[in-house]
C-alpha positions as CSV (number, residue, x, y, z in Angstrom):
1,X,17.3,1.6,3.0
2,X,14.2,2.3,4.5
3,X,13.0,4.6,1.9
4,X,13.5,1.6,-0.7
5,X,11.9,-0.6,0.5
6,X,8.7,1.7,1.4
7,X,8.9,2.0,-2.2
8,X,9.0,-1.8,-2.9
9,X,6.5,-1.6,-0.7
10,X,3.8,-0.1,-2.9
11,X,5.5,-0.7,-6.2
12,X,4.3,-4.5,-5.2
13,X,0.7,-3.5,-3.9
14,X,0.4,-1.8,-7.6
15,X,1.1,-5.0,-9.3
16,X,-1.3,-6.8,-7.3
17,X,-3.6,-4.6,-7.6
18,X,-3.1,-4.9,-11.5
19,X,-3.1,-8.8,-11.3
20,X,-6.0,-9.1,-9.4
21,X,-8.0,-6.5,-11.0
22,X,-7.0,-8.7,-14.8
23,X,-8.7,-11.8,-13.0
24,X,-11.7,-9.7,-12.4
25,X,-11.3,-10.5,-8.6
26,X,-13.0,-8.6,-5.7
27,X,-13.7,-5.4,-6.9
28,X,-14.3,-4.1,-3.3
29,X,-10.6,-5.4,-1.9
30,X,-9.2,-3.6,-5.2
31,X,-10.8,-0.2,-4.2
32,X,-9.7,-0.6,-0.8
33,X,-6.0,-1.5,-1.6
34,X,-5.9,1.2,-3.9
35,X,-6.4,3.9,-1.3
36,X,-3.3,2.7,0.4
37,X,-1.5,3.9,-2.5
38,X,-2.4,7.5,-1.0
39,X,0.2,8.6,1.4
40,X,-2.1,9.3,4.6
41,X,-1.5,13.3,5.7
42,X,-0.9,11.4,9.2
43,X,2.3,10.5,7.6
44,X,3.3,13.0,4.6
45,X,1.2,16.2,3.1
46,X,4.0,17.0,0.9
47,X,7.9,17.1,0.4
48,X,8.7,20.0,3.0
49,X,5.8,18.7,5.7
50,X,5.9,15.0,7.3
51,X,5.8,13.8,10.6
52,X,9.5,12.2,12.4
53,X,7.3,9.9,14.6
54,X,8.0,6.8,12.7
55,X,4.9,4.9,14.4
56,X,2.0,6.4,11.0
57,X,4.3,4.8,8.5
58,X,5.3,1.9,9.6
59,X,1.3,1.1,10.9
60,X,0.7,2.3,7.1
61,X,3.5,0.0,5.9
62,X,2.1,-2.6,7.7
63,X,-1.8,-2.3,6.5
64,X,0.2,-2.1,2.8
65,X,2.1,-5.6,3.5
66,X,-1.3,-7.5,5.0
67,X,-2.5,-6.0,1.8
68,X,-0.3,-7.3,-0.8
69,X,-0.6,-10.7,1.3
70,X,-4.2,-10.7,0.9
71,X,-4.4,-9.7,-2.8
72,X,-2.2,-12.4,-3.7
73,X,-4.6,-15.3,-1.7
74,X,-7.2,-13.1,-3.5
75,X,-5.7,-14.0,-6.6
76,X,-4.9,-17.8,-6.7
């Protein structure tokens, strides 16, 4: 469950991003949300090599939600 909604997670940032970037918003705010599309090594550097302390990815799951929060004030 987790896993899905980690991926909700950023398939909602990208459309933000998208949205925002269409109203020719904050171009600075738009670079910065998309780097937390990346996967910080902190948490993942591949399929085989991730970290089981859960603390990197829900602090990155957590800078990803204030994101998406942000993007949509951003965009109103």
């Amino acid at each position: 469950r987790d896993g899905m909604e980690d991926y909700e997670y950023f398939w909602l940032l990208e459309q933000e991003i998208k949205r925002v970037e269409a109203l020719k918003r904050d171009a600075g705010l738009v670079q910065q949300a998309r780097r937390l599309l990346d996967v910080p090594e902190g948490v993942s550097k591949d399929l085989t090599h991730f970290t089981t302390d859960p603390r990197p990815l829900l602090a990155h799951r957590d800078r990803i939600a204030k994101m998406i929060e942000t993007l949509r004030v951003c965009g109103l």
